[in-house]
ZAKENU-142554 format. One record per residue (C-alpha): residue in three letters; y, x, z. Coordinates in steps of 0.05 Angstrom, whole numbers, padded with zeros to 5 digits, always signed. Each point is the difference from the previous one (the first is absolute). Layout:
N
ALAYXZ ...
//
This chain:
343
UNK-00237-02821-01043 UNK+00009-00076+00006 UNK+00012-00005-00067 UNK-00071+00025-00012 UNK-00033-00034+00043 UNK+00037-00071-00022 UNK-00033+00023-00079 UNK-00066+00002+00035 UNK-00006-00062+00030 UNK+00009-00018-00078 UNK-00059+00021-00027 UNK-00070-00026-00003 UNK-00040+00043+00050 UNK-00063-00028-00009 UNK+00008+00027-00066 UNK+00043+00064+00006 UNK-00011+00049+00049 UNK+00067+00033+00037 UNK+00002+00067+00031 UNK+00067+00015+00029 UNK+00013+00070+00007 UNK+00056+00025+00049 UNK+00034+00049+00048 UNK-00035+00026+00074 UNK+00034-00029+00054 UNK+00040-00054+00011 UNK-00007-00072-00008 UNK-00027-00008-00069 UNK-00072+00008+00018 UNK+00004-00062+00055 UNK+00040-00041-00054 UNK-00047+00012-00056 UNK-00065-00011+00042 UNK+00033-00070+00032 UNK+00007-00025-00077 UNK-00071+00014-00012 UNK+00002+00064-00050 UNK-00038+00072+00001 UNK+00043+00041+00021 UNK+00001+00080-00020 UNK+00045+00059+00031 UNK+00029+00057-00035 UNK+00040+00063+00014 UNK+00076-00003-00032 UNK+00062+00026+00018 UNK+00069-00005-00035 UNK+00030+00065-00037 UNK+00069-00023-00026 UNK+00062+00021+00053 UNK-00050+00028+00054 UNK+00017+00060+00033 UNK-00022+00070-00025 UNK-00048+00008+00061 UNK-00034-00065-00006 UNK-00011-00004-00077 UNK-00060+00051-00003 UNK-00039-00044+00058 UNK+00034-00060-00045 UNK-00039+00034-00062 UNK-00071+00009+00034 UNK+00001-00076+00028 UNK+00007-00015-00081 UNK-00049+00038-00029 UNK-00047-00028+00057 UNK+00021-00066-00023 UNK-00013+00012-00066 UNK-00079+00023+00013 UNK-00004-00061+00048 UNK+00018-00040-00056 UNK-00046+00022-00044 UNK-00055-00015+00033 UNK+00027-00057+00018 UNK-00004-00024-00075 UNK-00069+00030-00020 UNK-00027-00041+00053 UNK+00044-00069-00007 UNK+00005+00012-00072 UNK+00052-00058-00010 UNK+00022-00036-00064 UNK+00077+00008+00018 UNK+00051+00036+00049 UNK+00048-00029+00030 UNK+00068+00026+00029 UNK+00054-00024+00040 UNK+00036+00065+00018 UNK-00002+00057+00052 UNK-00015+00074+00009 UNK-00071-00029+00017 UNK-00001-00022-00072 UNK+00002+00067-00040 UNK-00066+00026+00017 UNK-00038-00051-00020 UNK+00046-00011-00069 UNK-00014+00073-00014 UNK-00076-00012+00014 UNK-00004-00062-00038 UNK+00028+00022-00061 UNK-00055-00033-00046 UNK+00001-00063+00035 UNK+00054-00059-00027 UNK+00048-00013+00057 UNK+00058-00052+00011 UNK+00063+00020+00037 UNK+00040-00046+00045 UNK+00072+00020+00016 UNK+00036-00038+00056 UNK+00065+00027+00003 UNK+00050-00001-00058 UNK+00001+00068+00002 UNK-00066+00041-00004 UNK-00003+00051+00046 UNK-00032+00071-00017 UNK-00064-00010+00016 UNK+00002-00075-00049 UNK+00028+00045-00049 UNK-00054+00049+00002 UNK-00059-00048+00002 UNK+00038-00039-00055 UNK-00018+00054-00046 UNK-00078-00005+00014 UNK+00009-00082-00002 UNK-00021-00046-00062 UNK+00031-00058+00027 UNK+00063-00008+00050 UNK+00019-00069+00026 UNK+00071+00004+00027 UNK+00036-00051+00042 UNK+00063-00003-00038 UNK+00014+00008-00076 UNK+00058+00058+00033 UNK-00062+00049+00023 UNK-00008+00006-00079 UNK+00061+00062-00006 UNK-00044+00042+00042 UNK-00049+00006-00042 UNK-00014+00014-00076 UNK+00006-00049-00055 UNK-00075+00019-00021 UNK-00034-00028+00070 UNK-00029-00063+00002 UNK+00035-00032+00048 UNK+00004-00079+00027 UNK+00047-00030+00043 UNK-00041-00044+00054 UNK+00038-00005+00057 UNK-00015+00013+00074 UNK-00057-00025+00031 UNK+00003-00042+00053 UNK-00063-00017+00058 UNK-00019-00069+00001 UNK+00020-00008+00073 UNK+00058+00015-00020 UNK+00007-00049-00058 UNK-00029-00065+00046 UNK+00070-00001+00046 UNK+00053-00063-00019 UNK+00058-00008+00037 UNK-00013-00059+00042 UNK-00056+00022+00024 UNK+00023+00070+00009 UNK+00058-00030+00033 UNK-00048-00042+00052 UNK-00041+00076+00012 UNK+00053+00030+00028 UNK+00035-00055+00036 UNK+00061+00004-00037 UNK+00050-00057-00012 UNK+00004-00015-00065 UNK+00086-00020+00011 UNK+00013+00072+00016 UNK+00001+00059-00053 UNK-00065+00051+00015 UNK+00021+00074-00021 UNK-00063+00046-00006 UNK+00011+00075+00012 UNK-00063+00043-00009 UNK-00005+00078-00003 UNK-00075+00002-00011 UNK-00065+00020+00049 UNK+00035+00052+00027 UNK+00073-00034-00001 UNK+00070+00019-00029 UNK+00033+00036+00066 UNK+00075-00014-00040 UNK-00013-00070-00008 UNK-00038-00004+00065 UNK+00068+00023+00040 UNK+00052-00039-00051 UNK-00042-00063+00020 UNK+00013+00017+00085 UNK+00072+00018-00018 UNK+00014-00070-00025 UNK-00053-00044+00030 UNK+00049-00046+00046 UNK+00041-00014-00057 UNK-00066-00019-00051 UNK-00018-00048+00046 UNK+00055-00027+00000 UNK-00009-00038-00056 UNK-00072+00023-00029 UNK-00070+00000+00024 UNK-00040+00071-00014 UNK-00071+00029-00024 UNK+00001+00072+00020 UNK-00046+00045-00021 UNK+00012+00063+00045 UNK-00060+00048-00017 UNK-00044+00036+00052 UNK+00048+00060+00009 UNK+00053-00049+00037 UNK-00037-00046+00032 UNK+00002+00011+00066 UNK+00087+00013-00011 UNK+00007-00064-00042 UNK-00036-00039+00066 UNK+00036+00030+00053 UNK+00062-00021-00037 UNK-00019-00067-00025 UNK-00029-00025+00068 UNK+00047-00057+00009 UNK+00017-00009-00083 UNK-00026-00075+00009 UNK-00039-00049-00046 UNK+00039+00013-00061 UNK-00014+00074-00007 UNK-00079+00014-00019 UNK-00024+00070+00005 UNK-00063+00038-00025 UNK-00020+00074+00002 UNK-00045-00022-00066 UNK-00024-00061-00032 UNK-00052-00013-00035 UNK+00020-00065-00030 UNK+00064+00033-00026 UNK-00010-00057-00054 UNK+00029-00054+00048 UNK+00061+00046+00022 UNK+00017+00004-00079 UNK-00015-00072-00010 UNK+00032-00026+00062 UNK+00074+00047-00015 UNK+00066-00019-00029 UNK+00012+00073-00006 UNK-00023+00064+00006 UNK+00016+00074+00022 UNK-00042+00063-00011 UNK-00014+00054-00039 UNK-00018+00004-00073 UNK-00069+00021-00007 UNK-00044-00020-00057 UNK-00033-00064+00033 UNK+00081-00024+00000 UNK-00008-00009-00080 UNK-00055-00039+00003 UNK+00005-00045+00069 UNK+00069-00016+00009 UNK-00006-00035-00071 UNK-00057-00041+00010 UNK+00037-00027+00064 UNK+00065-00008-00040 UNK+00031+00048+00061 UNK+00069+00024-00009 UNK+00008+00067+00039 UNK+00046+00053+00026 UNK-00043+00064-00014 UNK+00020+00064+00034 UNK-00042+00051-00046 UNK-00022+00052+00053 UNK+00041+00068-00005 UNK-00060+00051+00005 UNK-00044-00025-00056 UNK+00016+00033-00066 UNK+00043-00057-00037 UNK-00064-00047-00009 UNK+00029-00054+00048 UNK+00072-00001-00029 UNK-00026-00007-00065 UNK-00055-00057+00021 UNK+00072-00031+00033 UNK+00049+00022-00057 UNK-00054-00053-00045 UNK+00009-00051+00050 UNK+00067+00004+00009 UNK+00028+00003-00084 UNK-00041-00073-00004 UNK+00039-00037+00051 UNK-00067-00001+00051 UNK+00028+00047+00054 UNK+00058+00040+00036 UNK-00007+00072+00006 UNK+00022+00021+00069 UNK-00002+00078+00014 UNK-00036+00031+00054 UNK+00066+00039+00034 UNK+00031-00070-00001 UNK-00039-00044+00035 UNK+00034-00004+00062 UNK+00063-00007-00017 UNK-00007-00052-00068 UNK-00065-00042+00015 UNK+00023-00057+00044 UNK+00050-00003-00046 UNK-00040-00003-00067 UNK-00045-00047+00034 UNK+00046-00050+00017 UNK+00033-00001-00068 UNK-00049-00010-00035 UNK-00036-00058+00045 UNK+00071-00033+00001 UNK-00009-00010-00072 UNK-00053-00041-00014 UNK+00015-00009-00067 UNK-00007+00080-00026 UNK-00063+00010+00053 UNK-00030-00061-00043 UNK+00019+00036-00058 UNK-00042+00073+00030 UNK-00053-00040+00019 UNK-00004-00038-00077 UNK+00016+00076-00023 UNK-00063+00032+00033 UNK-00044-00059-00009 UNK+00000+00018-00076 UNK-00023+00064+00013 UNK-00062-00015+00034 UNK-00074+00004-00036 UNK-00050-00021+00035 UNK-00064+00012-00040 UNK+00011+00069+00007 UNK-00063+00020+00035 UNK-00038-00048-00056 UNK+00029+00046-00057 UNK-00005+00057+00031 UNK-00075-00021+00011 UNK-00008-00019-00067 UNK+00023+00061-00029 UNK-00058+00046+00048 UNK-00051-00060-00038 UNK+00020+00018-00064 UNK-00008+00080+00015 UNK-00068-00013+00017 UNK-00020-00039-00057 UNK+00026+00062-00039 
//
């Protein structure tokens, strides 16, 4: 969703009206309302590889979407749709057939539900020219990169550096599994955290799930080691590392390449093949290592002290990612939704 809400902070409201329209539950609501948007729920529910029991409850939830949505249009009655993906999606593509919509695609690789709302979509904006197999020849489709929040943009590396305390003589690796946290990565960091400090000072970003574990066994770490269940100015962690280690989710393509961050991405196991591919990118342009899951353990102290004992090549990543990185990609993106309306 941050994605979306980075486009929105684009346009003009005082002379566009938003209405963001989303899932019940969850956080999405408390985001949406803290950047200042209307915020609308509706029933949805995904269908593809759900269990035989589930998928006629599944079915219901979508056809209650789908009437939720239509009212939801008759009374907004907006000039243009627009989609960034999700089960949540589909009822309101189905509902909103007459209305000209824009599709945003994240991830290289669409996943089912892109690839359904891709067929109700005049316009997808994709964040790498790669995304453009998926789909056929006769879409109109434009490459505009990833966008990326401002508070994330404002970070340099000095000051970064000074936010976190960190000496700017010592190499800073970065390892980050998301809000909820990477448990693999989470327990390959413990496993080798005499030896990393050693020689390197750390931004760990551990995730609410191991909080409390990643405490208890960090107590007496000292000054070089710097850990956070979240951050919110995960901007100055990018800025203020040499190196990173995570997974490969879509924000990867588009934030590790406006810091010029070389990276050892382990793609997590259990999601499809989005996050290899996302890495597999990375990886064939010199910008990362790919590092697999089942591996960790026994190869990441390893991987991370070649490649930090060659200056030279992690230059070279760093030069490699840099020239993958668009920054006006919320501006395009933007643009794009302007020019619908016009229509």
């Amino acid at each position: 969703m941050y994605p979306a809400l980075t486009v929105t902070e684009e346009l003009d409201k005082n002379q566009h009206q938003v209405l963001w329209v989303g899932s019940q539950g969850g956080m999405e609501a408390d985001l949406v309302a803290r950047a200042g948007l209307e915020f609308r729920a509706i029933q949805a529910a995904g269908v593809h590889g759900v269990s035989p029991t589930k998928l006629p409850s599944n079915l219901a939830k979508l056809v209650q979407g789908y009437q939720q949505s239509k009212k939801i249009l008759k009374e907004f009655q907006p000039d243009v749709l627009f989609f960034t993906g999700g089960y949540v999606a589909i009822p309101m593509a189905l509902a909103g057939r007459k209305y000209r919509s824009l599709l945003y695609v994240p991830d290289i690789e669409p996943g089912l539900a892109l690839k359904t709302l891709a067929r109700f979509s005049d316009q997808i904006a994709l964040t790498t020219p790669e995304s453009k197999k998926w789909f056929s020849e006769r879409m109109n489709m434009t490459v505009t990169g990833y966008p990326l929040r401002d508070e994330i943009k404002k970070w340099e590396k000095t000051e970064a550096q000074a936010y976190f305390g960190l000496d700017p003589k010592l190499p800073t690796i970065l390892f980050m599994g998301g809000s909820s946290g990477a448990r693999s990565i989470n327990q390959a960091v413990l496993s080798i955290l005499p030896e990393l400090l050693e020689k390197y000072q750390l931004i760990h970003l551990s995730g609410h799930l191991d909080w409390e574990t990643i405490q208890a066994a960090t107590i007496n770490a000292g000054d070089h080691y710097h850990p956070f269940p979240y951050l919110h100015e995960v901007g100055a962690a990018m800025a203020a590392a040499d190196l990173a280690v995570s997974r490969a989710g879509a924000s990867t393509l588009g934030e590790y390449p406006y810091f010029g961050l070389p990276a050892i991405l382990v793609p997590y196991p259990y999601a499809w093949r989005y996050q290899k591919v996302n890495a597999d990118y990375l990886v064939e342009r010199g910008a990362a290592v790919l590092l697999r899951d089942e591996d960790l353990k026994s190869d990441l102290l390893t991987v991370i002290n070649d490649l930090l004992a060659n200056p030279a090549y992690l230059a070279h990543m760093s030069r490699s990612m840099s020239a993958l990185s668009q920054p006006m990609a919320a501006e395009r993106i933007s643009e794009l939704l302007y020019e619908m309306t016009e229509a």
